[in-house]
DRENDO-480657 format. One record per residue (C-alpha): residue number from 0; residue in one letter; x, y, z. Coordinates in pm, whole numbers. Each point is the difference from the previous one (the first is absolute). Layout:
% DRENDO-480657
+------+------+--------+--------+--------+
! resi ! resn !      x !      y !      z !
+------+------+--------+--------+--------+
!  NUM !    A !      X !      Y !      Z !
...
+------+------+--------+--------+--------+
//
This chain:
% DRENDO-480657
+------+------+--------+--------+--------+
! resi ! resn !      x !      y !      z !
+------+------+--------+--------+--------+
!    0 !    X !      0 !      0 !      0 !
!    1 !    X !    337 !    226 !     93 !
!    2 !    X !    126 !    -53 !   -371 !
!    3 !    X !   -402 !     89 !   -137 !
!    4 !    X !     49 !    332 !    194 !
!    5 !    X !    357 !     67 !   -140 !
!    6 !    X !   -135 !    -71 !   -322 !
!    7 !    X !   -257 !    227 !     22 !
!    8 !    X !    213 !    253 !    159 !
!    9 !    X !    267 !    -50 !   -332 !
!   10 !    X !   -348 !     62 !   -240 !
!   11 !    X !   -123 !    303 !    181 !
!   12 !    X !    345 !    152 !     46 !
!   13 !    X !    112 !    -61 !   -372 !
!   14 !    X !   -349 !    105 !   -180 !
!   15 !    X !     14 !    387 !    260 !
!   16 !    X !    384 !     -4 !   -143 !
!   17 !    X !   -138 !     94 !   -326 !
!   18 !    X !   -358 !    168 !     64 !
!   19 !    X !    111 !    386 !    -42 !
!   20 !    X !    318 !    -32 !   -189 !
!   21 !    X !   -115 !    171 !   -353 !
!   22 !    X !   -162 !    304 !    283 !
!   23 !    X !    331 !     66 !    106 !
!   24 !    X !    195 !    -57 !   -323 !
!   25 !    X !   -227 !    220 !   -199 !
!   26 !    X !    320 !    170 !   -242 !
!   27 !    X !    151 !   -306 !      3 !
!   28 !    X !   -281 !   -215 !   -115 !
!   29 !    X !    -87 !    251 !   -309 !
!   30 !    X !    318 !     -7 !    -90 !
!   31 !    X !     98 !   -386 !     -9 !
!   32 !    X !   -338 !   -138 !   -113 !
!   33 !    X !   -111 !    311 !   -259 !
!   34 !    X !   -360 !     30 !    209 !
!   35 !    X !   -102 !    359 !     86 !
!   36 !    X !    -76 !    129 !    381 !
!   37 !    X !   -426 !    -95 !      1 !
!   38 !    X !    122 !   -343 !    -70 !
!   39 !    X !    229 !      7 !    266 !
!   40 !    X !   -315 !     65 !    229 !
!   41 !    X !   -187 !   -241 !   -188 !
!   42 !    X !    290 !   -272 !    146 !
!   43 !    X !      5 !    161 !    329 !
!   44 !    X !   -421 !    -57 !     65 !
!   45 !    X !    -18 !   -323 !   -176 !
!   46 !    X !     -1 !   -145 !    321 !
!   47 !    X !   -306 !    160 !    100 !
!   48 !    X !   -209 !    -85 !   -311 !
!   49 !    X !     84 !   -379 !     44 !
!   50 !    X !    -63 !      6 !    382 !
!   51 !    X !   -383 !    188 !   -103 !
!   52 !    X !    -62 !   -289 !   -334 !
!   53 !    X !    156 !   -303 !    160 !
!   54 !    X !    -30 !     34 !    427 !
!   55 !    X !   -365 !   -189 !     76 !
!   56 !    X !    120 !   -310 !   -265 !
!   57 !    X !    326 !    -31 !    214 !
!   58 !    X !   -190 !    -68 !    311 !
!   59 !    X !   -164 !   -281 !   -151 !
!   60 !    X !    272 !   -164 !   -148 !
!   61 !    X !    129 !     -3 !    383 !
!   62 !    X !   -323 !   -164 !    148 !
!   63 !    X !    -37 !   -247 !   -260 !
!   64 !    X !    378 !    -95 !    -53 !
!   65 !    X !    132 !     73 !    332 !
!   66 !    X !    339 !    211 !    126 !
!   67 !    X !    255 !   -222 !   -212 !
!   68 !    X !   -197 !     51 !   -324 !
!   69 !    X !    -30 !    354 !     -3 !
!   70 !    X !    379 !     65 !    110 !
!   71 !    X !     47 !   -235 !   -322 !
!   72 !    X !   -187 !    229 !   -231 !
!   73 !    X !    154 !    329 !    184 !
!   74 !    X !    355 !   -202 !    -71 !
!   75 !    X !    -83 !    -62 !   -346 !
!   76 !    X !   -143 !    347 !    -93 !
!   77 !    X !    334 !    192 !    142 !
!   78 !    X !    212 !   -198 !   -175 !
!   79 !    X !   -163 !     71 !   -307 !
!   80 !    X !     16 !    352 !     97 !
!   81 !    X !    372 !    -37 !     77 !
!   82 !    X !    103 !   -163 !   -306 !
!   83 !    X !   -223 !    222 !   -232 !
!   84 !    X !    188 !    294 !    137 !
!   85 !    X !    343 !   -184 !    -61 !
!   86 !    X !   -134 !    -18 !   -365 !
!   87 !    X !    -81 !    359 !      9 !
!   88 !    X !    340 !    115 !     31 !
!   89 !    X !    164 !   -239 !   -236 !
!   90 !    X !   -262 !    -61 !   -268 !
!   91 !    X !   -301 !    194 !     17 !
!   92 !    X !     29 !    318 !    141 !
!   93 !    X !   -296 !    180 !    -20 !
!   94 !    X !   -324 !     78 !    223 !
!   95 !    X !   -238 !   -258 !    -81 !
!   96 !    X !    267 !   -281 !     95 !
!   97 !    X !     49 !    219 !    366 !
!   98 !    X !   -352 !      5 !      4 !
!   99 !    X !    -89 !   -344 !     -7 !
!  100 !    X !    296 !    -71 !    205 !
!  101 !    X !   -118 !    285 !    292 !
!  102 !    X !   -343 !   -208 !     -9 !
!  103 !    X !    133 !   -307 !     78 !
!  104 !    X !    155 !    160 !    284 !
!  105 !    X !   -313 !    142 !    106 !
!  106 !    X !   -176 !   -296 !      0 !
!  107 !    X !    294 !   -118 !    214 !
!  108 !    X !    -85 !    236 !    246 !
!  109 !    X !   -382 !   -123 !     43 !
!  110 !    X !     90 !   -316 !     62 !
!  111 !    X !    276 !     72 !    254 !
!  112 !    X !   -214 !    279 !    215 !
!  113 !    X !   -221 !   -230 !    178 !
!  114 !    X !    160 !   -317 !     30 !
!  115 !    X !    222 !    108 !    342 !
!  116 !    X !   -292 !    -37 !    205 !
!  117 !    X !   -177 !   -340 !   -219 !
!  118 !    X !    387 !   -139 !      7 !
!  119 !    X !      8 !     69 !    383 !
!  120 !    X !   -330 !   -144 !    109 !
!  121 !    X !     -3 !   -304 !   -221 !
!  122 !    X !    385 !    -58 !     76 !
!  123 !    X !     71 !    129 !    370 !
!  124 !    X !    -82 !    -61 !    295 !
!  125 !    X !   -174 !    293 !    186 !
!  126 !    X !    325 !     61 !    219 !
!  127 !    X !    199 !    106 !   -350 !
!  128 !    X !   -283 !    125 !   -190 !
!  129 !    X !     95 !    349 !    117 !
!  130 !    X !    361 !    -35 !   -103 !
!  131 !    X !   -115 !   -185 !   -349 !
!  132 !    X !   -237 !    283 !    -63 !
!  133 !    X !    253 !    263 !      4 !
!  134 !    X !    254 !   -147 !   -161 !
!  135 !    X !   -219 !    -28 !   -319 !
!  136 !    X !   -127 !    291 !      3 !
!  137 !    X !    350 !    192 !     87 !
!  138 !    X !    159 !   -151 !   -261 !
!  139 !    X !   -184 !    187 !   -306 !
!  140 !    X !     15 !    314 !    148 !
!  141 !    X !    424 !    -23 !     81 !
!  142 !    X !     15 !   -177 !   -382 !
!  143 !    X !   -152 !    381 !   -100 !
!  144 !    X !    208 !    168 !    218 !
!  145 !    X !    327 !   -153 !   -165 !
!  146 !    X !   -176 !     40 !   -319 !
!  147 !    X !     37 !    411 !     84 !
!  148 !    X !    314 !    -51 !     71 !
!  149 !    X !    185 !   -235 !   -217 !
!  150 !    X !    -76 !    114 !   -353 !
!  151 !    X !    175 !    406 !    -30 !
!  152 !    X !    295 !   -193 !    138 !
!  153 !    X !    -29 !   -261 !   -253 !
!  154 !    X !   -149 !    223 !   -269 !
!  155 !    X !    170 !    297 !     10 !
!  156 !    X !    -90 !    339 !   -141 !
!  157 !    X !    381 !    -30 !   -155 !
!  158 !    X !     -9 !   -366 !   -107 !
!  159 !    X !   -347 !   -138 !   -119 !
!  160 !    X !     95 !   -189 !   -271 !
!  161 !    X !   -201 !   -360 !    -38 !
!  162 !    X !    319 !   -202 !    199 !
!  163 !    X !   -118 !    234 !    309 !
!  164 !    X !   -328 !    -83 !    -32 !
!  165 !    X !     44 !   -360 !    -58 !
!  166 !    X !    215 !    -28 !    355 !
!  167 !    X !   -303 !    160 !    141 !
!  168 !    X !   -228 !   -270 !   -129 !
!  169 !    X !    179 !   -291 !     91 !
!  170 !    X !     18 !     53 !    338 !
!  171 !    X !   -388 !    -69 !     23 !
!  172 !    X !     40 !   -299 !   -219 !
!  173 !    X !    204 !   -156 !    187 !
!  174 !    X !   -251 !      3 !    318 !
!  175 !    X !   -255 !    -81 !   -224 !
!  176 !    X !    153 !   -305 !    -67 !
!  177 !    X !     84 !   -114 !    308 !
!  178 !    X !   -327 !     29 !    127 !
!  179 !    X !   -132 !   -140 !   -277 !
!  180 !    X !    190 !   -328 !      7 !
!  181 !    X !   -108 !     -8 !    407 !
!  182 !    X !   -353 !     18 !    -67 !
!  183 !    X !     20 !   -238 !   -282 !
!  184 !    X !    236 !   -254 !    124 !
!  185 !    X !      6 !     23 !    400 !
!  186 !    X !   -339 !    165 !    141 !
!  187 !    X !   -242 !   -279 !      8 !
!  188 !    X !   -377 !     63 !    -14 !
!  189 !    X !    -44 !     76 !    383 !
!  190 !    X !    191 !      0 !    303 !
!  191 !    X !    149 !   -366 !    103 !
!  192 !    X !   -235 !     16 !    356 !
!  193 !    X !   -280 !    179 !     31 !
!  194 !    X !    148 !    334 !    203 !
!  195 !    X !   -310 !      6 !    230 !
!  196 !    X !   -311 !   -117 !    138 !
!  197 !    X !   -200 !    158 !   -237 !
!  198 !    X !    181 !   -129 !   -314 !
!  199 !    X !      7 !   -357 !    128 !
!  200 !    X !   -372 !     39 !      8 !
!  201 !    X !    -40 !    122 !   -330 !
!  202 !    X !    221 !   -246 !   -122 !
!  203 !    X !   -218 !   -282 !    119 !
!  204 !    X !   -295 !    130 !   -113 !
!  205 !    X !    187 !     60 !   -358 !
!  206 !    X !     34 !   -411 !     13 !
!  207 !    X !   -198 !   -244 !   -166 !
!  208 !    X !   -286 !   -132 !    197 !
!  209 !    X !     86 !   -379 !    163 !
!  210 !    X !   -149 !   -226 !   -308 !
!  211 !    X !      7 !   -319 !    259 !
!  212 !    X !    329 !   -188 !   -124 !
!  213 !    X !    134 !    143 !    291 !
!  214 !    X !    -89 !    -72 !    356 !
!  215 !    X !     -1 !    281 !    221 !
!  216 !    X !    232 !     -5 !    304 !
!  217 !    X !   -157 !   -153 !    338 !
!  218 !    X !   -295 !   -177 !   -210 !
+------+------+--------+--------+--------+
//
């Protein structure tokens, strides 16, 4: 359940890395990928447009899949967004490949706000729900933070050539896959014990009914 948080953590943290970076590199951005200052803006409150279309269907994908298959999707989607962006600076630099790339990332970002809390009831027990909680929920707002502060070092106003920008890129990639491969390969569908009371009860009444080729204990 530890490594499902970290993974979590590694999601949130990489996807807030690159949420403002085309706000703050405004000059830079024009310059490198030829796209004028409204569609700058139009990058910058993508986010926003794909939280408003895509929010309520997120939410369901979470009660009907559970925790692991919606940190799958989130997984899948920034990656795409990563590698689309990677593909923007070598191949394809213009807006509409940004664009597509910026709402991947957004959709990211819907998945990743409210699974703290589902990870941390369905995982923890109550003691380290607390702890859990924050952690998740921390972790996109620090990825931001760093996403402020890494990219005019990176991206200078002197040095902005597509190299810079690449170095920029990759370091999201590489926590994208990372957590990718752990909720993929090591995460299983739920937590090896239930964490609590409450859990074990659900699990039990998740389990097939007794269909009498078993005896029940003490009969």
């Amino acid at each position: 359940r530890w490594i499902a948080l970290v993974q979590l953590c590694l999601l949130a943290f990489g996807n807030g890395l690159q949420w403002v970076v085309f706000g703050i590199l405004v000059t830079q951005a024009k310059a490198t990928f030829g796209i004028s200052a409204t569609q700058v803006n139009l990058l910058t409150t993508s986010y926003e447009i794909v939280f408003a279309l895509f929010g309520p269907f997120i939410l369901v994908i979470y009660r009907r899949l559970g925790v692991r298959a919606g940190l799958r999707y989130a997984s899948l989607f920034n990656a795409a967004g990563c590698v689309l962006r990677i593909v923007a600076v070598l191949w394809a630099p213009d807006f509409w490949c940004l664009m597509v790339s910026q709402c991947c990332l957004g959709v990211t970002i819907i998945f990743t706000f409210p699974a703290p809390p589902m990870l941390s009831s369905r995982w923890f027990a109550d003691t380290e729900r607390t702890l859990a909680t924050s952690l998740g929920s921390l972790a996109n707002a620090v990825g931001i933070a760093f996403g402020q502060l890494l990219p005019p070092l990176i991206v200078t106003a002197e040095d902005y050539s597509r190299g810079r920008w690449l170095l920029f890129f990759a370091i999201p990639c590489a926590f994208s896959a990372v957590d990718a491969a752990l909720v993929t390969f090591v995460i299983p569908d739920g937590p090896p014990s239930p964490p609590s009371a409450s859990e074990a009860v659900k699990a039990e009444a998740k389990a097939p009914a007794n269909d009498g080729t078993t005896v029940p204990d003490g009969s």
